[in-house]
C-alpha positions as CSV (number, residue, x, y, z in Angstrom):
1,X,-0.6,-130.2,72.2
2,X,2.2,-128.4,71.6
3,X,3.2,-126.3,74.5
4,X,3.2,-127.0,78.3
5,X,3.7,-124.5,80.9
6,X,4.0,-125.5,84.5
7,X,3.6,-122.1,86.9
8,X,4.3,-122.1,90.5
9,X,4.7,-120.1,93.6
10,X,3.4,-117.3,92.0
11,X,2.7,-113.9,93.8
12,X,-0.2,-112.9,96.0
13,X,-0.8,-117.2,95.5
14,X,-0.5,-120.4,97.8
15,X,3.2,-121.8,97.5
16,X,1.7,-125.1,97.0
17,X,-0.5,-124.0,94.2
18,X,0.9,-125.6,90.7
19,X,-1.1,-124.7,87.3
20,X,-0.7,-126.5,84.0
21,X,-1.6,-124.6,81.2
22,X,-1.8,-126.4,77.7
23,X,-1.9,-124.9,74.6
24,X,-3.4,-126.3,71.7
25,X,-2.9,-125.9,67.9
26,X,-7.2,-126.5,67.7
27,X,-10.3,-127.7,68.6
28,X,-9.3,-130.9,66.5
29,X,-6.5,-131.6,69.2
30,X,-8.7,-130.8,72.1
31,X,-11.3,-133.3,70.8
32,X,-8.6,-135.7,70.7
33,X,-7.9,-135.3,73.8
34,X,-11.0,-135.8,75.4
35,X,-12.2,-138.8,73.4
36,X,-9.0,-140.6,74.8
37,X,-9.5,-139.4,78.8
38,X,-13.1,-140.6,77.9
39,X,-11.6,-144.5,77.4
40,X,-10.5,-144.4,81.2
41,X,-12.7,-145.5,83.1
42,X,-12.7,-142.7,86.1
43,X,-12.8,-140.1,83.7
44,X,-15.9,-141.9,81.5
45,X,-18.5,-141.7,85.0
């Protein structure tokens, strides 16, 4: 990944609302991604 972007407090929104956005070179990286959340256990069920 190879820009993160944390947004919050944003307008017309709930102060305690906090969005990550991720942006990704490609699918490739996405892919990546998932196939390593998928070796946690939590994230595998």
């Amino acid at each position: 990944m190879s820009k993160v972007r944390i947004v919050t407090g944003s307008v017309g929104a709930s102060e305690g609302l906090v969005e990550i956005e991720y942006e990704i070179d490609d699918l490739q990286d996405l892919d990546g991604f998932f196939s390593k959340i998928a070796t946690i256990q939590i994230h595998s069920e």
